[in-house]
C-alpha positions as CSV (number, residue, x, y, z in Angstrom):
1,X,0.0,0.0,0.0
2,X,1.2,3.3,-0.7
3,X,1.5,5.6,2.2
4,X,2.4,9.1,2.6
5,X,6.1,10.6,3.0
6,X,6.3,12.9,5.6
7,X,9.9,13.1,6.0
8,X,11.6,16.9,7.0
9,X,13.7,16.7,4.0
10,X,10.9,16.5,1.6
11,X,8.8,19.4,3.4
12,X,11.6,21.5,3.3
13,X,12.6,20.5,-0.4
14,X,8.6,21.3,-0.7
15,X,8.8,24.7,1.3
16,X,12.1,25.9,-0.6
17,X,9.8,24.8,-4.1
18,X,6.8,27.1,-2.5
19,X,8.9,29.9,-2.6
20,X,10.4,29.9,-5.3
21,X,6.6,29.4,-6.9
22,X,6.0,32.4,-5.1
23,X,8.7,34.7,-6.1
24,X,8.1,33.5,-10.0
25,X,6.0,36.5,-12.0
26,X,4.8,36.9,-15.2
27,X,3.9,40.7,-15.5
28,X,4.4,41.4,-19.5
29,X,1.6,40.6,-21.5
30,X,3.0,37.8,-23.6
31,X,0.7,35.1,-25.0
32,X,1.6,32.3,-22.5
33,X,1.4,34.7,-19.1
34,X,-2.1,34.5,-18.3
35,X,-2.1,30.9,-18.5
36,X,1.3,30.9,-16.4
37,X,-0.1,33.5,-13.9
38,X,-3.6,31.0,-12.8
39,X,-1.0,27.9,-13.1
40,X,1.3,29.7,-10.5
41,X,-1.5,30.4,-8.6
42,X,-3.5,27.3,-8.6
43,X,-0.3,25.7,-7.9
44,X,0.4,28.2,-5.0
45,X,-3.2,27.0,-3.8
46,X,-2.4,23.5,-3.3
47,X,0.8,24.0,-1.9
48,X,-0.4,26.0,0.7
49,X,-4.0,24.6,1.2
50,X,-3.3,22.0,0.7
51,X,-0.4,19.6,0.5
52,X,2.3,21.1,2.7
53,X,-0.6,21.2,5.4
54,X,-1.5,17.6,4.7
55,X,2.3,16.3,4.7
56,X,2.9,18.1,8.0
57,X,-0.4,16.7,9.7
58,X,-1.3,13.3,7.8
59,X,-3.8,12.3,10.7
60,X,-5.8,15.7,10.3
61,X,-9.3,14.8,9.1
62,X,-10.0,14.4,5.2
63,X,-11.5,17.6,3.9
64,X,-14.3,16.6,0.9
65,X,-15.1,20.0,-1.1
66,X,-18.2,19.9,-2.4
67,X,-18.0,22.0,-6.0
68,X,-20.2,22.6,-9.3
69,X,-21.9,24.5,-11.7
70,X,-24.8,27.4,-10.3
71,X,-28.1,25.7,-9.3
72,X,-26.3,21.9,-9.1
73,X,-27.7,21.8,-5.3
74,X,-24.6,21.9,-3.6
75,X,-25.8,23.4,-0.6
76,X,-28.7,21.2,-0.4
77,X,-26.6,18.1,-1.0
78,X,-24.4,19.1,2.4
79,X,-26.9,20.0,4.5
80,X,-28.5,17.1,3.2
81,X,-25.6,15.1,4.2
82,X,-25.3,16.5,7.7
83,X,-28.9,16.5,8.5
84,X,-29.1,19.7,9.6
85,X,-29.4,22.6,7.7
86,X,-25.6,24.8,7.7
87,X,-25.4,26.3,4.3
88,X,-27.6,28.7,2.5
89,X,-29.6,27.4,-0.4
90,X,-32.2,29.1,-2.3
91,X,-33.8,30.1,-5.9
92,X,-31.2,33.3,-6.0
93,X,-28.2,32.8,-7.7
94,X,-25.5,32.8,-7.2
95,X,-26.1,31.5,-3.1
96,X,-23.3,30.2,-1.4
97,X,-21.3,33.7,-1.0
98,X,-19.7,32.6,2.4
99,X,-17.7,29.0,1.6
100,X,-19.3,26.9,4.7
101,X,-17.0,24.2,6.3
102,X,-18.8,21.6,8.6
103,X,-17.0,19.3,10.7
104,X,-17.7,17.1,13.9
105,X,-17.0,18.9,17.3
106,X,-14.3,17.0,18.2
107,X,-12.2,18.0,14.6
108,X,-12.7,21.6,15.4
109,X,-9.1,22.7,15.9
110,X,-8.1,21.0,12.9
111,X,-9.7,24.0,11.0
112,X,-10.3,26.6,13.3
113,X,-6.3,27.5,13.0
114,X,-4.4,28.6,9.5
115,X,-3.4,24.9,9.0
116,X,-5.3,25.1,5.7
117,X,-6.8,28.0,3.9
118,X,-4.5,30.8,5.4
119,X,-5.8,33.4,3.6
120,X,-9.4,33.1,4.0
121,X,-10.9,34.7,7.7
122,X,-12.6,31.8,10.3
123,X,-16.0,33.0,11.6
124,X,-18.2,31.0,14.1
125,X,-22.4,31.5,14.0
126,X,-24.1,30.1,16.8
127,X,-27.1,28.3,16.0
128,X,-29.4,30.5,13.8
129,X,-33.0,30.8,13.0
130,X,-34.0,30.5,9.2
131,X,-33.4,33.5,7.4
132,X,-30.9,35.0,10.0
133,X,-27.8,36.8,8.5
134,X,-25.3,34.2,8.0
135,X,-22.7,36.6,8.3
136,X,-21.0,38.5,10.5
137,X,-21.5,42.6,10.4
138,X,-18.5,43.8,8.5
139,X,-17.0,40.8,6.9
140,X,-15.9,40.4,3.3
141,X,-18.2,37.5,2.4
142,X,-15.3,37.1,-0.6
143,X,-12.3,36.1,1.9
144,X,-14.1,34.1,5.0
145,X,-14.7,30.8,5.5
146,X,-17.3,29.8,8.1
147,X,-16.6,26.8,10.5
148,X,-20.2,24.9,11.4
149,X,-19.5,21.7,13.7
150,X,-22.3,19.2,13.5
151,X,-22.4,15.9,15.7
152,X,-24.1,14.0,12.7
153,X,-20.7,14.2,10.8
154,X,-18.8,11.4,11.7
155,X,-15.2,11.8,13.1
156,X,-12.4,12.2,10.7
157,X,-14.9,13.9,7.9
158,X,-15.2,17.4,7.2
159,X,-17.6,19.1,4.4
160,X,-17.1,22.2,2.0
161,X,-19.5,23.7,0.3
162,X,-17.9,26.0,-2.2
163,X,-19.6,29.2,-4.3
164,X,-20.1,28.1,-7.6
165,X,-17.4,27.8,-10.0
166,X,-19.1,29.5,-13.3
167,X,-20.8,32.0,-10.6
168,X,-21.1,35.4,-12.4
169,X,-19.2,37.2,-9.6
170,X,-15.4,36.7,-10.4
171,X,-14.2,36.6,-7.1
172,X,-16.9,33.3,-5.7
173,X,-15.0,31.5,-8.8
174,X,-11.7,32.1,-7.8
175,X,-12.6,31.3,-4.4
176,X,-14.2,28.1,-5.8
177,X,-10.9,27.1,-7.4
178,X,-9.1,28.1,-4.7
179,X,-11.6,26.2,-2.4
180,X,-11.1,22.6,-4.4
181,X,-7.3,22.8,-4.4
182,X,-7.6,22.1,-0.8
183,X,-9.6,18.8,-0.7
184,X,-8.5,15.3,-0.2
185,X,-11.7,14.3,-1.9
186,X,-13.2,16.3,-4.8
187,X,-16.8,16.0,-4.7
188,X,-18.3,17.2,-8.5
189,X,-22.1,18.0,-8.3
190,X,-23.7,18.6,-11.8
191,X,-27.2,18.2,-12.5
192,X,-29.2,16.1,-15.3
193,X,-29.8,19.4,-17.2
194,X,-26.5,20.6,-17.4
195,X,-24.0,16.9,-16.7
196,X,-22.7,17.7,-20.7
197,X,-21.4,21.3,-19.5
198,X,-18.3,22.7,-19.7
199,X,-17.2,24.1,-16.8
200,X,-17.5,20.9,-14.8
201,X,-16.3,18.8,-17.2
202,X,-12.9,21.3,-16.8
203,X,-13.0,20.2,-13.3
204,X,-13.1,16.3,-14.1
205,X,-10.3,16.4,-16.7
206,X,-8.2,18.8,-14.1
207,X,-8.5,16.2,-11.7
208,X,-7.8,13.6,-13.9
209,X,-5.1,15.3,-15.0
210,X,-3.7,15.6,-10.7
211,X,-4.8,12.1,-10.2
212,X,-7.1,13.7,-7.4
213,X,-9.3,11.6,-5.4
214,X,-13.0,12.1,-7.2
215,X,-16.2,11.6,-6.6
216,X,-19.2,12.3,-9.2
217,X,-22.5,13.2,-8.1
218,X,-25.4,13.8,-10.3
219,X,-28.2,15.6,-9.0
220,X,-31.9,16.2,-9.6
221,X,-32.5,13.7,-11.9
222,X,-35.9,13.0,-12.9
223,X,-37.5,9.7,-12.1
224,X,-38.9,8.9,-15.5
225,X,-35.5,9.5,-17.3
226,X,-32.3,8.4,-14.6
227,X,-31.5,5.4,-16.6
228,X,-31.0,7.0,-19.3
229,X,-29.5,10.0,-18.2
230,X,-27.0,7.9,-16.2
231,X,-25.9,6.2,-18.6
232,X,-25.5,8.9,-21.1
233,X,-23.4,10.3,-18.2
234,X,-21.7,7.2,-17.4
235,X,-20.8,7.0,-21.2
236,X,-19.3,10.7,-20.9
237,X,-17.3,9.8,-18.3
238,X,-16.1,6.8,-19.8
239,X,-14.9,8.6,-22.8
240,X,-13.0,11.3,-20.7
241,X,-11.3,8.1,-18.9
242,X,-12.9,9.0,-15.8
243,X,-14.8,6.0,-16.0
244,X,-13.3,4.0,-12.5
245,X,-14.5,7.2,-10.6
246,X,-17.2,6.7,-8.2
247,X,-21.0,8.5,-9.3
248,X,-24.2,8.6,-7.4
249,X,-27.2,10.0,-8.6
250,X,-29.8,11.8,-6.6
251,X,-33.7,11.9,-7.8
252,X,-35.3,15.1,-8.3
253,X,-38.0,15.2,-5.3
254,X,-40.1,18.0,-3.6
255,X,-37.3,19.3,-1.0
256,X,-34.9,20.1,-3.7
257,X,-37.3,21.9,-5.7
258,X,-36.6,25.6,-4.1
259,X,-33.3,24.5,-2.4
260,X,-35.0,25.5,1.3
261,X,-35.5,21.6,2.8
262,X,-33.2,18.4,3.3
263,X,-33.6,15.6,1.5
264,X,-34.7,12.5,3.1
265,X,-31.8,10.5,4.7
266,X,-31.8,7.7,1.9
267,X,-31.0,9.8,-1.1
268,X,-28.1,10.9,0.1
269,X,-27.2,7.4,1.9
270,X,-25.3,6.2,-0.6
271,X,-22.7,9.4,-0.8
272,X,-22.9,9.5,2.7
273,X,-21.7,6.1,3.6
274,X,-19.0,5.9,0.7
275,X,-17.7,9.5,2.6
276,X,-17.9,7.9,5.8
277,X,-15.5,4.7,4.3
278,X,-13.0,7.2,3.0
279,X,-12.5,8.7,6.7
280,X,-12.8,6.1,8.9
281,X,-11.9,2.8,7.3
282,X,-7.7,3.0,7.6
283,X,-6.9,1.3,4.1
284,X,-9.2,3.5,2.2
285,X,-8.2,6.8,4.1
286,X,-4.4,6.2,3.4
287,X,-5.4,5.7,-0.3
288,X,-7.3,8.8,-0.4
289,X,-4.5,10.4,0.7
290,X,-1.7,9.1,-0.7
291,X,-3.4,9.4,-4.4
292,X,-4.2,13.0,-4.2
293,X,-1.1,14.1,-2.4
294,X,1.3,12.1,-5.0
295,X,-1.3,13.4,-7.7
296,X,-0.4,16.7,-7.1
297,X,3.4,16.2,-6.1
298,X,3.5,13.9,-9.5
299,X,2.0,17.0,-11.5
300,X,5.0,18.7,-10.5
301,X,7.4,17.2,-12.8
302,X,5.1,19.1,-16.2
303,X,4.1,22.1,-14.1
304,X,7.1,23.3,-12.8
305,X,8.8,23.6,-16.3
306,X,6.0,25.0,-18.0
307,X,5.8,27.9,-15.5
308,X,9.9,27.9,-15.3
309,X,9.4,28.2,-19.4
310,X,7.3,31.0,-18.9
311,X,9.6,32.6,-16.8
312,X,12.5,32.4,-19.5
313,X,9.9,33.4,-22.0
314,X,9.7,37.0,-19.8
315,X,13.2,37.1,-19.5
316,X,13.7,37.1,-23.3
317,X,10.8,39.2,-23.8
318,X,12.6,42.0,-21.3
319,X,15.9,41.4,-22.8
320,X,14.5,42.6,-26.3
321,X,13.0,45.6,-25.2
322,X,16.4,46.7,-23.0
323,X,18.3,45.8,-26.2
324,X,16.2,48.0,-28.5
325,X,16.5,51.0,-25.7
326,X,20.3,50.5,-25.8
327,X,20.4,50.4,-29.4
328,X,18.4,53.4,-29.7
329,X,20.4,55.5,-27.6
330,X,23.4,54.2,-28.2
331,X,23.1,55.2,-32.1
332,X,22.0,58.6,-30.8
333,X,24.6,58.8,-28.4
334,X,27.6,58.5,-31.5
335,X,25.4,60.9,-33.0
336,X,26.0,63.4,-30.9
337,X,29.2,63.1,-30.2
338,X,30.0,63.1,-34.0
339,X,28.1,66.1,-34.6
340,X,29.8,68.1,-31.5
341,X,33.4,67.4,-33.5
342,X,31.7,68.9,-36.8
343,X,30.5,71.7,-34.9
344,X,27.1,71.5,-35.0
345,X,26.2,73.6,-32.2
346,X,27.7,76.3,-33.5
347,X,24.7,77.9,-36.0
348,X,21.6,79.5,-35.8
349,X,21.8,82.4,-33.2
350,X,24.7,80.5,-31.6
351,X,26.9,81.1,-34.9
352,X,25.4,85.3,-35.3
353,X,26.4,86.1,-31.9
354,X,29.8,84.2,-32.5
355,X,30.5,86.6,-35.6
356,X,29.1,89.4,-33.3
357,X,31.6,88.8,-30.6
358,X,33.2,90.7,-28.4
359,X,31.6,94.4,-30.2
360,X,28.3,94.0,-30.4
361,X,27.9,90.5,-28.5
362,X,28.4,89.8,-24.9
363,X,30.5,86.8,-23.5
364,X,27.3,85.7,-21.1
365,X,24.5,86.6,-24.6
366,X,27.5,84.0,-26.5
367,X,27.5,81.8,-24.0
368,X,23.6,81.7,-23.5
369,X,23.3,80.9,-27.2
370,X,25.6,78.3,-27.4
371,X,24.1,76.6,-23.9
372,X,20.5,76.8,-25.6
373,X,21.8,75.0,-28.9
374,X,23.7,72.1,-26.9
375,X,20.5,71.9,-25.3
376,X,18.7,71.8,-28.6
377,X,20.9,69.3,-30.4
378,X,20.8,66.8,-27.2
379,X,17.1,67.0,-26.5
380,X,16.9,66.1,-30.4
381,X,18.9,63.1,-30.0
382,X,16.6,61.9,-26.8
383,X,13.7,62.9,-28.8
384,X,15.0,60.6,-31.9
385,X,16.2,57.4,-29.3
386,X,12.5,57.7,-27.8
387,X,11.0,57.7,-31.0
388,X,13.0,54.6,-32.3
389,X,12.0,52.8,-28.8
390,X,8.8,53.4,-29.7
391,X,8.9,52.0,-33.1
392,X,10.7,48.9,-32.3
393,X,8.2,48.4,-29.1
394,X,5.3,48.8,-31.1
395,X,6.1,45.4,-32.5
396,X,6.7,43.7,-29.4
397,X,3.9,42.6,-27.7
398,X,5.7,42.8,-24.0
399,X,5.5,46.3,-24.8
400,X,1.6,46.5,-24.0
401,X,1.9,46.3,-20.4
402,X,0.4,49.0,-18.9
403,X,3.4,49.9,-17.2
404,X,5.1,50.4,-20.0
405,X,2.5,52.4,-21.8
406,X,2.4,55.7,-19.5
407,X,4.8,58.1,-20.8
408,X,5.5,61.0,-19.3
409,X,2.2,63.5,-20.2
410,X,4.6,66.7,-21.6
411,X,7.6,66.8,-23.8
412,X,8.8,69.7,-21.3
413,X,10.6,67.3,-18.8
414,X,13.1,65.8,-20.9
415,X,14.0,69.6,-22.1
416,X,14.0,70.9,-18.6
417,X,16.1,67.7,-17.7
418,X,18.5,68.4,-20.2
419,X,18.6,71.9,-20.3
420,X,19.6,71.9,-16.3
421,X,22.5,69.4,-17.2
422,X,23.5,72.0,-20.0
423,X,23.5,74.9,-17.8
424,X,25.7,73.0,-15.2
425,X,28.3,72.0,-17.5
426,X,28.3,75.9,-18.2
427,X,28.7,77.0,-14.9
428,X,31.3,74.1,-13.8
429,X,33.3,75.7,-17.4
430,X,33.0,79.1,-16.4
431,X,34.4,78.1,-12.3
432,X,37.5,76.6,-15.1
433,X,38.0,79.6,-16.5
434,X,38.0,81.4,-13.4
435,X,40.7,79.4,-11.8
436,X,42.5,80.1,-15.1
437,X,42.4,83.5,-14.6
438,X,43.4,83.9,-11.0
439,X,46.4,81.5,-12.2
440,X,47.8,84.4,-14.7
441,X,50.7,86.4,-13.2
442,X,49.4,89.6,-15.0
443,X,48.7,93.0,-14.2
444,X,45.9,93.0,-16.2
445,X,43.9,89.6,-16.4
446,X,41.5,88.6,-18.8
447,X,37.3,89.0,-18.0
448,X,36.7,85.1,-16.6
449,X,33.6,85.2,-18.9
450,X,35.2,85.9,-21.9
451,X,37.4,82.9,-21.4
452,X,34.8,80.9,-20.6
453,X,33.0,82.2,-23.7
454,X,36.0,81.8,-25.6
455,X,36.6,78.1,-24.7
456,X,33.0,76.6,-25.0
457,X,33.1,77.9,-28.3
458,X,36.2,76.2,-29.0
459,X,35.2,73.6,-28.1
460,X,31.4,73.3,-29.5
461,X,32.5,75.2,-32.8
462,X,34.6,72.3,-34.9
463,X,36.6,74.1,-37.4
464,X,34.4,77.3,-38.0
465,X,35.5,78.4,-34.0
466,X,39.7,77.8,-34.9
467,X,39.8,81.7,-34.2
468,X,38.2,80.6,-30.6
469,X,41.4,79.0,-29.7
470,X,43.6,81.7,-30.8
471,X,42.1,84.6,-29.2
472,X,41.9,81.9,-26.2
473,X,45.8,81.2,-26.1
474,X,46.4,85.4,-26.5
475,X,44.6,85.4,-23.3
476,X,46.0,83.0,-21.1
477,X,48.8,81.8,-23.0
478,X,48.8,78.5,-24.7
479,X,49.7,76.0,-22.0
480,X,46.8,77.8,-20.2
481,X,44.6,77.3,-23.2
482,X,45.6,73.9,-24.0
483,X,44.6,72.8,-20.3
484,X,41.7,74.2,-20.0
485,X,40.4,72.7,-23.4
486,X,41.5,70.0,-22.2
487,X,39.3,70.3,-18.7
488,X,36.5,71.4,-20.6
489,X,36.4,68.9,-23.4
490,X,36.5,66.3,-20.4
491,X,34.0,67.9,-18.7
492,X,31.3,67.9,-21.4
493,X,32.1,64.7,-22.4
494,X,31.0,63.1,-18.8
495,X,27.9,65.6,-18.9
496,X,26.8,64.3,-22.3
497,X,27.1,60.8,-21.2
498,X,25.3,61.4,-18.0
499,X,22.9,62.9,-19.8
500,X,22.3,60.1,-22.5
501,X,22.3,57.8,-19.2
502,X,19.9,59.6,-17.1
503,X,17.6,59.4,-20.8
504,X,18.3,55.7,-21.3
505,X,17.5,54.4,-17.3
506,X,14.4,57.1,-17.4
507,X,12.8,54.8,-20.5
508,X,14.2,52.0,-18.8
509,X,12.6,52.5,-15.3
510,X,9.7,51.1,-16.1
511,X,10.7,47.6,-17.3
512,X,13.0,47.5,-14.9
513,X,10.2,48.1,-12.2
514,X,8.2,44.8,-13.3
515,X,11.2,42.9,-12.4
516,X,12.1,40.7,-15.0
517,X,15.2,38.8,-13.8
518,X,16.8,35.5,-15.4
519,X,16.8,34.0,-11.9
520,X,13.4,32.6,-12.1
521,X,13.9,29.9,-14.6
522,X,16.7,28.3,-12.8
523,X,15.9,28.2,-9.3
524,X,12.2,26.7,-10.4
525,X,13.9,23.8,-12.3
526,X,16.2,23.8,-9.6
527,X,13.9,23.0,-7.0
528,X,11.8,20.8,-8.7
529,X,15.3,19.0,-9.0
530,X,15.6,18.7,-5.1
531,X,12.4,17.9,-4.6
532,X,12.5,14.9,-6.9
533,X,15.7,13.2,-5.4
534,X,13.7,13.8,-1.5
535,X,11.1,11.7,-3.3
C-alpha cells in the first residue's frame, strides 16, 4: 500500500519549491502569461492549502469540497448530508457567497487555526433561525470561510461547500478554485440538465489530470429519465477516462425543488456512507491520501517547467526591449558626439552672436546661445532614441503592459532635464576659466567670462570656431589654453554621457520596475530537481 512521505527533508525541499513558486512572476503581457499567472497560482493554492498542510499533519481529518456548476444543489446536497441545515440554499443565484465548512465537534481545531486556507478569515455562528444573517457585520463574504461543527458528521470527515465555480461574480470563482485545491476528496455536483457542461467537465479532466481523489455526483435527476441520463453520463465519463470514478445519482423530489428543505436521509445514503469509508476505514483513508497528495506532487514534474518556461519566455521578452533601448540610444549617443566634432552647435543664433563677438555681443549673450543650442541638439537626440523605442516596441507585444505604456504627459521634462545638465556644465566651465584666470601672473587679467565664452566655443564650434582657440591662447597663454580645453572637453564629455544615461535608465525605469530577472527559470527547475531526489 502506498503511504504518505512525511519526511523533514521533503517538506523542506517542498517549502524551498513554494517559494520559489511564489517569487516566480509573469507581468508582460505575452501570449503564455495568463495561462502561467492562474498555473502559478493554482499551484500556489495546493501547496499552501493543501499539501504542505497535509504532509505536516497526515492524521488531520479528510476535507471533501463539495464543487459545481450554479443551481447543481450543492448546498442542499451538504446539508443534506449532515442533516441539519448549515449552508444557504435558495432560488437566487448565485447562493453560497460565504464557503461553509462543517466538521464534527471533536475535529474543530483542525480548521479553526491557519493549518489550511491561510488566507481566508474563520468565523463561528451560533445556531441560527431560518433567514438570520449568516454573516458577520463587517465581513468580506469574498475572503471568509465559516466553521459549522455538527455531531451528525462522523469523526475524521469534514464538508465544503464552495460558491459556484461559473458563478457570475469573479471573485466566488476564484474562491471556488481556490476552495477545491484544498480537498482530499473532490466532490463534482452537476445536474441532469447541465451533466454535458463545460465548466465541470474542466474540473473532471483537471482532476484527472492531478490524479485527485473524485467523486461524481449527479443531481436532480428525474425519475422517469435516470437510466438514461446515467448512462448517457456514465458514457461521458467513460470517454474522458474518468470512467473508474465513483457517481451517485440523486432523484429530483419535492425538498430540492426551491433548495430550502433536506432531502430525506436515503437519497443521500449512498454518498454518505462511501464518505464515511474514506475517513474512517484505515486502508481507504491512506489511499485517499496518498493518491491525491502524489497526484499533485506527481504534477509537479510538467508544471514546474512550464511555469519555469514562462519565466525564461519573460526574461527574453525583457531582454528585447532593454536591447532596442540600448540600441536606440546608443546610435543617438555616437550621434551626438559626431556632430559636436563637426560643430554643429555652432549655428543658428549661436553662430550670429559668434560673428558678433566681443563688439556687439556679450561673453554671457554667446554663451547663453551656445548653452540653448547644446541643449537643442541633445534633446533632439533623446527625442530621436525615444521615437526609435517606440517603433521597435510597437512590434513587441511585452511592450503593451500597462506599465510600460504611461509616458511621461509633456515633452517639457526631458528639455528641462536636459537643459539643467546643459547649464551645469556651463557653470562648472566658467568656475575653469576662473581658476585660469586667477592663475595668470598679469597685471591685467582677462574677464573670466570671456574665457569661458571663448573656450566653449572652442570647443562646441569644430573648425568654423579655430579663431576661438587663438584669441583663447592670447589670453592666457597656450599652456593655459591647452589645459583648459583639455578640462573642458573632459568635462562635457562626462555631462553628455550622464545625460544620454539619465535618458536611457528614465525609458528603462519602467521595465525595470516589473522585475524581469533571469533567476526565475533556474531556481524553479532547480527545486523541482531537489524535490525529486527527496522523493
Amino acid at each position: 500500500m502506498v503511504t504518505l512521505d512525511v519526511r523533514p527533508q521533503l517538506l523542506d525541499a517542498l517549502s524551498a519549491l513554494r517559494d520559489r513558486v511564489a517569487a516566480a512572476r509573469f507581468p508582460l503581457p505575452l501570449a503564455g502569461a495568463p495561462r502561467a499567472r492562474a498555473n502559478r497560482d493554482e499551484l500556489l493554492a495546493q501547496l499552501d492549502d493543501y499539501l504542505v498542510p497535509r504532509l505536516k499533519d497526515p492524521e488531520a481529518p479528510l476535507l471533501a469540497v463539495v464543487g459545481g456548476s450554479t443551481g447543481a444543489g450543492k448546498s442542499t446536497l451538504v446539508n443534506s448530508l449532515v442533516g441539519r441545515r448549515v449552508s444557504e440554499a435558495g432560488v437566487l443565484r448565485p447562493t453560497t457567497r460565504t464557503p461553509v465548512l462543517v466538521c464534527h465537534p471533536e475535529d474543530h481545531h483542525w480548521f479553526s487555526g491557519m493549518r489550511v486556507l491561510p488566507d481566508l478569515t474563520r468565523v463561528w455562528v451560533p445556531q441560527r433561525e431560518q433567514g438570520d444573517e449568516l454573516l458577520l457585520p463587517g465581513e468580506d463574504p469574498t475572503r471568509v470561510l465559516r466553521i459549522e461543527t455538527a455531531d451528525t458528521m462522523p469523526p475524521g470527515l469534514a464538508l465544503l461547500d464552495a460558491p459556484d465555480v461559473d458563478s457570475l461574480v469573479a471573485d466566488n470563482r476564484v474562491l471556488a478554485s481556490e476552495l477545491i485545491c484544498a480537498a482530499d476528496i473532490w466532490v463534482m455536483v452537476t445536474t441532469a440538465a447541465r451533466y454535458a457542461d463545460a465548466v465541470p467537465w474542466h474540473l473532471l479532466r483537471t482532476a484527472k489530470e492531478y490524479n485527485a481523489t473524485l467523486v461524481t455526483v449527479l443531481d436532480r435527476v428525474p425519475h422517469q429519465v435516470v437510466s438514461e441520463v446515467s448512462r448517457q453520463y456514465g458514457a461521458l465519463l467513460t470517454k474522458a477516462g474518468l470512467g473508474d470514478v465513483p457517481r451517485f445519482t440523486v432523484p429530483e423530489l419535492p425538498e430540492s425543488a426551491w433548495g430550502g428543505g433536506l432531502l430525506p436521509a436515503t437519497a443521500v445514503a449512498p454518498l454518505r456512507t462511501w464518505l464515511v469509508h474514506q475517513a474512517q476505514d484505515q486502508a481507504a483513508r491512506q489511499h485517499t491520501l496518498a493518491r491525491t497528495a502524489h497526484g499533485v506532487l506527481d504534477s509537479l514534474r510538467s508544471r514546474m517547467p512550464e511555469l519555469a518556461s514562462a519565466a525564461a519566455a519573460q526574461y527574453s521578452a525583457a531582454l528585447r526591449l532593454t536591447a532596442a533601448v540600448d540600441h536606440a540610444y546608443d546610435s543617438e549617443h555616437a550621434r551626438v558626439r559626431s556632430r559636436l566634432q563637426a560643430g554643429a552647435v555652432l549655428a543658428g543664433d549661436a553662430l550670429k552672436r559668434w560673428r558678433a563677438f566681443p563688439l556687439d555681443c556679450t561673453a554671457q549673450e554667446l554663451l547663453d546661445a551656445l548653452v540653448e543650442s547644446l541643449g537643442a541638439l541633445v534633446l533632439c537626440a533623446v527625442t530621436a532614441a525615444d521615437e526609435r523605442v517606440d517603433e521597435i516596441w510597437r512590434r513587441e507585444p511585452a511592450a503593451a503592459a500597462p506599465e510600460l505604456t504611461g509616458r511621461e504627459s509633456s515633452p517639457e521634462s526631458a528639455e528641462h532635464r536636459i537643459g539643467l545638465a546643459v547649464r551645469r556644465w556651463r557653470r562648472e566651465l566658467e568656475e575653469y576659466a576662473e581658476e585660469e584666470v586667477r592663475a595668470l601672473d598679469r597685471n591685467v587679467a582677462p574677464a573670466p567670462e570671456a574665457v569661458a565664452a571663448l573656450v566653449a566655443t572652442a570647443l562646441l564650434g569644430g573648425r568654423r570656431a579655430r579663431s576661438a582657440g587663438e584669441g583663447l591662447a592670447e589670453r592666457i597663454g597656450a599652456h593655459g589654453a591647452l589645459r583648459l580645453r583639455d578640462r573642458g572637453g573632459r568635462l562635457l564629455t562626462e555631462h553628455l554621457d550622464r545625460i544620454v544615461h539619465t535618458e536611457r535608465e528614465r525609458r528603462l525605469a519602467p521595465l525595470d520596475a516589473l522585475e524581469v530577472h533571469p533567476e526565475p527559470q533556474a531556481e524553479l527547475i532547480a527545486a523541482l530537481s531537489v524535490l525529486q531526489k527527496e522523493r
